[in-house]
C-alpha positions as CSV (number, residue, x, y, z in Angstrom):
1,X,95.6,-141.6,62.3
2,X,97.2,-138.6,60.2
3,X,96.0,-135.0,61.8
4,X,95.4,-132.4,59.7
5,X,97.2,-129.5,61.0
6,X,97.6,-125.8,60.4
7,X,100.6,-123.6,61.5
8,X,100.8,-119.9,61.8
9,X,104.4,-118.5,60.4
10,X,106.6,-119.7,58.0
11,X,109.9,-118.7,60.2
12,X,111.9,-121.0,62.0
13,X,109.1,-122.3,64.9
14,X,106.9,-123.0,62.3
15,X,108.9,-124.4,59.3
16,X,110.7,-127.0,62.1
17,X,107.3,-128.1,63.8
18,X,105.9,-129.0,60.5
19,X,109.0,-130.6,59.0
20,X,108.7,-133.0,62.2
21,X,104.9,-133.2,62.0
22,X,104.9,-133.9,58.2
23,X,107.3,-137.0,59.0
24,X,105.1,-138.2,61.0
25,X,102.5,-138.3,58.4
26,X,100.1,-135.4,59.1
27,X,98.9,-133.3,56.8
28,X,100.5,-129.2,57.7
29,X,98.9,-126.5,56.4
30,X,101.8,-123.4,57.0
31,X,99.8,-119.6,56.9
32,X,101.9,-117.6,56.4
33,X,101.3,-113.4,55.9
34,X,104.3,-112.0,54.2
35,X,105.4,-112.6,50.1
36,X,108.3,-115.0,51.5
37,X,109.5,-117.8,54.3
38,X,111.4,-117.9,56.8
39,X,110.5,-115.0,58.5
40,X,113.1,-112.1,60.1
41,X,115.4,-114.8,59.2
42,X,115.0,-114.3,55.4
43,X,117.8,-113.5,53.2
44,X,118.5,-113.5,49.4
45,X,120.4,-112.0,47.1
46,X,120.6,-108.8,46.0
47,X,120.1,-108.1,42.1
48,X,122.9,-105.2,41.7
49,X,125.6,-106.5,43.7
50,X,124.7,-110.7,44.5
51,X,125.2,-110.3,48.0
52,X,123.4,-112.3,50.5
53,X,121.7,-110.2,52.0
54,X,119.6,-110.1,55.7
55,X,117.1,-108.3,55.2
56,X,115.6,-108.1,58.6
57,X,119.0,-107.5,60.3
58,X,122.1,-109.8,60.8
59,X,121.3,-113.1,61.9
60,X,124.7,-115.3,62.8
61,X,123.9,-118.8,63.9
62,X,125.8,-119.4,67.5
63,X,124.6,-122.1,69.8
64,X,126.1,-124.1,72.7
65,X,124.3,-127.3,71.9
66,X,125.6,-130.1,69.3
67,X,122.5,-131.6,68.8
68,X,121.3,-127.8,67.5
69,X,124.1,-127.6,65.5
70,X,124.0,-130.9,64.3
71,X,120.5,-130.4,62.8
72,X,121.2,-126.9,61.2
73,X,124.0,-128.7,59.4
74,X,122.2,-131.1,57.9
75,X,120.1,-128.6,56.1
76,X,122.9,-126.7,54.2
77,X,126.2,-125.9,54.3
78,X,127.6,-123.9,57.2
79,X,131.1,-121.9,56.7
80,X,132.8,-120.9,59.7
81,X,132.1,-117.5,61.2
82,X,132.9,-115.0,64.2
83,X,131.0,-111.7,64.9
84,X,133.2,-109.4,65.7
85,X,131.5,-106.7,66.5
86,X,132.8,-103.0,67.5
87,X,131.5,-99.9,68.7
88,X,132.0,-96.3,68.3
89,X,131.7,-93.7,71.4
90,X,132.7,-90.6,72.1
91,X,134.4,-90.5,68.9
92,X,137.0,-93.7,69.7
93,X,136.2,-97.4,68.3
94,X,136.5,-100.0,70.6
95,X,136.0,-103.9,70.7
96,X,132.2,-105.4,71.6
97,X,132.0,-107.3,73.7
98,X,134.0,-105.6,76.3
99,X,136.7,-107.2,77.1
100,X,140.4,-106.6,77.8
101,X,141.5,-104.3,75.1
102,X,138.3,-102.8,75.5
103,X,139.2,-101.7,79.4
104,X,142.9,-100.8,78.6
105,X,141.9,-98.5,75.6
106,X,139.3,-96.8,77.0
107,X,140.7,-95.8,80.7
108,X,144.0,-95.3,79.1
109,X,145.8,-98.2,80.8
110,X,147.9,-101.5,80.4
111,X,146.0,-103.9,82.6
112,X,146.9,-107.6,83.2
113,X,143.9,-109.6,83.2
114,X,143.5,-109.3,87.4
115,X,144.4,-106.0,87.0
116,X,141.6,-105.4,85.4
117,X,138.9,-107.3,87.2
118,X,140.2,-105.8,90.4
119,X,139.9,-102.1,88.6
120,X,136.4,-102.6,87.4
121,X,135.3,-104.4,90.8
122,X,136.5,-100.7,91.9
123,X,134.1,-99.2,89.5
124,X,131.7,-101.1,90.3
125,X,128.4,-100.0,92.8
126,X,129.0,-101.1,95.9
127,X,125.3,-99.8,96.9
128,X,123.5,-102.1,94.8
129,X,123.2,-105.8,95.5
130,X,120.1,-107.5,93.4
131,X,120.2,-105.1,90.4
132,X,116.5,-104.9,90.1
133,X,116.9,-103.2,86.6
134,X,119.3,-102.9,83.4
135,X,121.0,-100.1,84.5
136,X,121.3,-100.9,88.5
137,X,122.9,-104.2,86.5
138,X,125.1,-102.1,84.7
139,X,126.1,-100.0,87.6
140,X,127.0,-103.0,89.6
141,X,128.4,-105.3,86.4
142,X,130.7,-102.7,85.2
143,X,130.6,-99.0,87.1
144,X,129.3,-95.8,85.7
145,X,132.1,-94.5,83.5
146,X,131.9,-97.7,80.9
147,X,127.5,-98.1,81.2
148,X,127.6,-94.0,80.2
149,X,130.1,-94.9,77.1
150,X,128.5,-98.5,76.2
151,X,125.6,-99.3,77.2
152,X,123.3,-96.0,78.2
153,X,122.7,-94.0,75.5
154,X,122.4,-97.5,73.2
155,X,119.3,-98.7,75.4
156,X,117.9,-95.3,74.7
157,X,117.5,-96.0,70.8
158,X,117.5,-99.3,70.6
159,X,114.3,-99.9,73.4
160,X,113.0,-96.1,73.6
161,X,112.9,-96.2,77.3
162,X,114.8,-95.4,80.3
163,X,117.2,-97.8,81.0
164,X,115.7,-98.0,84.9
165,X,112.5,-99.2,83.6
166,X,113.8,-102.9,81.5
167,X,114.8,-105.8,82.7
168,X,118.6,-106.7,84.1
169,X,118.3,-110.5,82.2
170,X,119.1,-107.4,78.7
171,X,122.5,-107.0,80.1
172,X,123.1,-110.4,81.6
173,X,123.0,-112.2,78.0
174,X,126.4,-109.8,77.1
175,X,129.5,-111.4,78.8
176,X,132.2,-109.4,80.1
177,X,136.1,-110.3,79.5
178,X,139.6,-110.0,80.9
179,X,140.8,-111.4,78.2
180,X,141.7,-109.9,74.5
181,X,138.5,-112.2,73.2
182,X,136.5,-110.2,70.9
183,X,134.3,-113.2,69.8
184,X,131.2,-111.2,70.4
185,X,129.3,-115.0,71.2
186,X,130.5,-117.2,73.8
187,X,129.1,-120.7,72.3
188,X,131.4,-123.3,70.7
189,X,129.4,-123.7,67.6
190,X,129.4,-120.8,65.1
191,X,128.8,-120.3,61.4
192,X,126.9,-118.6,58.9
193,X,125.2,-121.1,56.1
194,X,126.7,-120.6,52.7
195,X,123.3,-120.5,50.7
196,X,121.7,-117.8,53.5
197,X,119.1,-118.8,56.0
198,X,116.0,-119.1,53.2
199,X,117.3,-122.1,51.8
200,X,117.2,-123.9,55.3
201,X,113.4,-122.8,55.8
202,X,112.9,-124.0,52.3
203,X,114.4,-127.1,52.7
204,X,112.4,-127.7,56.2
205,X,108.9,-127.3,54.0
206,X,109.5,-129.4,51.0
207,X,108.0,-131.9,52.2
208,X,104.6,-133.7,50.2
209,X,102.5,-133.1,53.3
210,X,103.4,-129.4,53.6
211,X,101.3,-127.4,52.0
212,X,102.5,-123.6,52.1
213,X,100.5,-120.9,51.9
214,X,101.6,-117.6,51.3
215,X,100.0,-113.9,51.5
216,X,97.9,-116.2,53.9
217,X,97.3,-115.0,57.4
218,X,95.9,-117.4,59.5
219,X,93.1,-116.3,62.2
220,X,90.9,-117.6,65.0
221,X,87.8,-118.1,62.9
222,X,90.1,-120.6,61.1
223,X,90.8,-123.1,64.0
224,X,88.0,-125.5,63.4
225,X,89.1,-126.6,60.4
226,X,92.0,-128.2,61.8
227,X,92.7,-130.6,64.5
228,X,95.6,-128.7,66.3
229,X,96.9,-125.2,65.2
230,X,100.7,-123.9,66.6
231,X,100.6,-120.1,66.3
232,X,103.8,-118.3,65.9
233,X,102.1,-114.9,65.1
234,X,102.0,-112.5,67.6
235,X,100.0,-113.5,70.9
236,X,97.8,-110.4,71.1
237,X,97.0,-110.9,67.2
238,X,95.2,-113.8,67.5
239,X,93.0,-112.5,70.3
240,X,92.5,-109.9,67.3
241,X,94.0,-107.5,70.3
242,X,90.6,-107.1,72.6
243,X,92.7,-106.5,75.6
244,X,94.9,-104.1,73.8
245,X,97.9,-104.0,71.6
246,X,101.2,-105.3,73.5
247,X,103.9,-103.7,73.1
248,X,106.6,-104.2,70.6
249,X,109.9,-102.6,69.3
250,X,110.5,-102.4,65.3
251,X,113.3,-101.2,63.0
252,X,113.5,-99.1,60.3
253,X,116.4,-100.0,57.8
254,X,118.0,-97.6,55.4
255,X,120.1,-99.6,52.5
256,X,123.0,-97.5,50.5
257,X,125.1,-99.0,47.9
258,X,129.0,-98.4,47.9
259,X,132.2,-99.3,46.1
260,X,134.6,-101.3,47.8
261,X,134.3,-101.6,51.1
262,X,132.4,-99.3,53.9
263,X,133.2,-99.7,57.4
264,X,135.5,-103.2,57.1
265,X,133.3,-105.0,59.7
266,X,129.9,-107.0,59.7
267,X,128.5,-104.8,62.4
268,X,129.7,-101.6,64.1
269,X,127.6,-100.1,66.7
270,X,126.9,-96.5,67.8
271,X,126.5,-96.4,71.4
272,X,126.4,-92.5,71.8
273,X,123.6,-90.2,71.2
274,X,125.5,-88.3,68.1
275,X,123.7,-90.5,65.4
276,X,120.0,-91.9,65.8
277,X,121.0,-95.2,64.2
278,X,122.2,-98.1,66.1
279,X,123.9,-99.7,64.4
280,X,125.3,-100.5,60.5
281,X,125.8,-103.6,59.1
282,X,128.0,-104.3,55.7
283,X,126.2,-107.3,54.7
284,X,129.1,-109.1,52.5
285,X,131.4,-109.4,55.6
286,X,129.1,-111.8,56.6
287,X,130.2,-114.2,53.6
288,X,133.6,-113.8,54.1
289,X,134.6,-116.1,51.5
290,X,132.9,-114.3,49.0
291,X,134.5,-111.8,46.7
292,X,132.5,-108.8,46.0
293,X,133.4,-105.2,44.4
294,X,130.8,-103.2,45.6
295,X,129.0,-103.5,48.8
296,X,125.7,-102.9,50.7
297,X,125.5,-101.4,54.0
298,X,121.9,-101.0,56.1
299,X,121.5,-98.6,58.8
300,X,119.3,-99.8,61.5
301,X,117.3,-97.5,63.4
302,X,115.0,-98.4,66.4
303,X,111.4,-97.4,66.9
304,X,108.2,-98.1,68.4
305,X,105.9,-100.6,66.0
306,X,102.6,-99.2,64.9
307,X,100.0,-101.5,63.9
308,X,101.4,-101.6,60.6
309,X,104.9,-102.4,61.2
310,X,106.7,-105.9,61.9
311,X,107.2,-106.7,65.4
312,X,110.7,-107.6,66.0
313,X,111.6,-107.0,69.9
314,X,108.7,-108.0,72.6
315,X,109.6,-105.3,75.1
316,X,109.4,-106.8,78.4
317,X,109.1,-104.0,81.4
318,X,110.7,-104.6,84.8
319,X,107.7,-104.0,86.7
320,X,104.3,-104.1,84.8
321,X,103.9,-106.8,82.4
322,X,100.1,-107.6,83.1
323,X,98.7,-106.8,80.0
324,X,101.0,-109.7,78.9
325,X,99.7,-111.9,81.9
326,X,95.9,-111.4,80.9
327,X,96.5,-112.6,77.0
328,X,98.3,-115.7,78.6
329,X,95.0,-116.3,81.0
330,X,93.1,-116.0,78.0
331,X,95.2,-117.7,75.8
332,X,95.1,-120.9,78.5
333,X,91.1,-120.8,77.8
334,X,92.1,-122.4,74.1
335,X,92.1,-125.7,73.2
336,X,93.8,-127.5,70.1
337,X,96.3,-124.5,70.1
338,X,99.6,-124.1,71.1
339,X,101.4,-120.9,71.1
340,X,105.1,-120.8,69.9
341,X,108.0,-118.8,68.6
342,X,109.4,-115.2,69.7
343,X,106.4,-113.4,68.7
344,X,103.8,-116.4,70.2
345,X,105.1,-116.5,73.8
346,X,106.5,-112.8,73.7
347,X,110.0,-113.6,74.5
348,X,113.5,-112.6,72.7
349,X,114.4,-115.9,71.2
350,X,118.0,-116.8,69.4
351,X,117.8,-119.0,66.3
352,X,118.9,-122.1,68.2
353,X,117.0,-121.7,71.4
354,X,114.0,-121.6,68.8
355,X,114.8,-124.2,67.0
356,X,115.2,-126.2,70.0
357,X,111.5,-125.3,71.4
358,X,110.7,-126.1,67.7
359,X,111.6,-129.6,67.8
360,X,110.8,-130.2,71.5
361,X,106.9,-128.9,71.2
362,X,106.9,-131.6,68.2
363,X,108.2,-134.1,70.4
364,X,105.6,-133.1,72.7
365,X,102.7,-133.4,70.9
366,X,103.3,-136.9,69.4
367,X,103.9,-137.8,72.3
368,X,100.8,-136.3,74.4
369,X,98.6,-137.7,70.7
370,X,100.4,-141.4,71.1
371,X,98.9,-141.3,74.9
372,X,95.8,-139.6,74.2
373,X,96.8,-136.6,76.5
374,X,95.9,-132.7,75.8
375,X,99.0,-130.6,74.3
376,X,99.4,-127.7,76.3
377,X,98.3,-124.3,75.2
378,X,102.3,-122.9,76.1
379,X,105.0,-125.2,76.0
380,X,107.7,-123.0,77.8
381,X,107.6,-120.9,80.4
């Protein structure tokens, strides 16, 4: 029998969850807050220039899993792409991720590849065997000379706190080389999609059981209406944040036009203290195949969100998180609920690791409403 079924967020969780619902032939309901879809992800052209632009920060679709890649491509047309990204410090620019030219430029040498790897495994500290925090993991992963340059003063803007007090899983995603790779992603599948990332989400809801809502934010006095609600707003919103506010990273972008071209890369970074911004991002390198006389460039600085900003980074502490472990004790209390997405189960999520969860959770739930079993409240851990 056809469910009628709201979802919380018009991003990615939500607009894949009710693309595979609304196939099924329920009736979806999508809340969704803001003026447009597809969340952080949305991008759209800008009037002066017609570049695509992100306007919530550079998104590049990388995964290591055909079947992800596989569906993305179905939506729209992908072009090939590879983030190259590379980072200013102490006045020098230097390859991200670091690799071997990376090394050799910035010790002043002419490594082979084992050169190197013995050099650095000289660097690192010796002292510390279970890093038990992001910088312990950079001391060990890469010594003390290249985490001061890199990685340091970086963490300090982009996260507001001391490096000692965040996870080592930060600095585990980056991957270190000893080879001249400057492919700042190590998956096998990369691209950027040709029409930008709204006209996926779009294509996802237009579908004659979706019904999309927008300016609409959905809320616990709400749930009755439907038989099942996923919620891909933020966990501590729903709970209308009675235990307290969790805590959450957001960024401040400041656009500037230009002629020609800026900074000749997608993405530099600034890992040293001498500017406050992170990072800027020249938006028409992303569409390489484009031709554009003018450009747009967004510098991206890193604060902590207010009630009034949009979350973007779930900051996860290496030692208390229990203000987190209370909402998801409380949040286990629901029924016909299930929490999803970056900002529903408070974890950093990549596009395709949240589409994946997407499309899994929807598996899920057909299958636990085929054998009249409960859907969980969380389907990840």
């Amino acid at each position: 029998m056809p469910l009628n079924i709201a979802i919380a967020g018009a991003g990615f969780s939500g607009a894949v969850i009710a693309n595979e619902l609304a196939q099924a032939g329920h009736t979806i309901t999508v809340y969704e807050p803001r003026t447009h879809i597809a969340g952080n992800c949305y991008s759209a052209r800008d009037e002066a220039t017609q570049i695509m632009l992100h306007h919530f920060g550079p998104h590049i679709f990388h995964t290591d899993k055909a079947h992800i890649w596989d569906y993305v491509t179905q939506l729209g047309e992908f072009k090939p792409f590879v983030n190259r990204v590379k980072a200013v410090t102490q006045g020098q620019v230097y390859s991200l991720p670091i690799n071997l030219h990376t090394i050799n430029q910035f010790f002043n040498k002419q490594m082979s590849p084992d050169e190197a790897k013995a050099f650095i495994a000289s660097q690192a500290d010796k002292g510390i065997s279970e890093p038990q925090n992001f910088e312990q993991q950079a001391q060990k992963m890469i010594g003390e000379s290249l985490y001061q340059a890199f990685f340091k003063h970086y963490t300090i803007k982009q996260w507001g706190r001391s490096p000692d007090s965040l996870p080592a899983s930060i600095l585990k995603r980056l991957p270190l080389r000893f080879n001249y790779d400057d492919n700042y992603f190590n998956h096998p599948y990369q691209g950027m999609p040709a029409d930008g990332y709204t006209a996926l989400v779009e294509k996802l809801l237009d579908h004659p059981n979706i019904n999309v809502q927008l300016n609409s934010a959905f809320n616990a006095a709400m749930k009755s209406q439907y038989a099942h609600v996923f919620f891909s707003g933020p966990l501590d919103a729903y709970f209308d944040y009675q235990l307290g506010r969790l805590p959450y990273r957001t960024l401040d972008f400041v656009k500037e036009t230009h002629d020609g071209d800026y900074q000749g890369n997608a993405v530099i970074n600034y890992c040293d203290s001498s500017q406050a911004y992170t990072r800027i991002s020249e938006h028409k390198h992303f569409a390489p195949w484009e031709e554009h006389n003018k450009t747009v460039i967004f510098k991206e600085y890193s604060r902590e969100a207010t009630e009034d900003d949009t979350p973007y980074y779930p900051v996860r502490l290496s030692g208390d998180n229990s203000l987190l472990e209370r909402y998801i004790d409380l949040a286990k209390q629901e029924k016909d609920i299930t929490f999803v997405g970056r900002l529903g189960t408070y974890c950093y999520l990549d596009m395709d690791v949240t589409i994946d969860q997407a499309l899994n959770t929807s598996k899920l739930f057909l299958t636990c409403l085929a054998n009249g079993q409960t859907m969980p409240v969380f389907t990840e851990q």
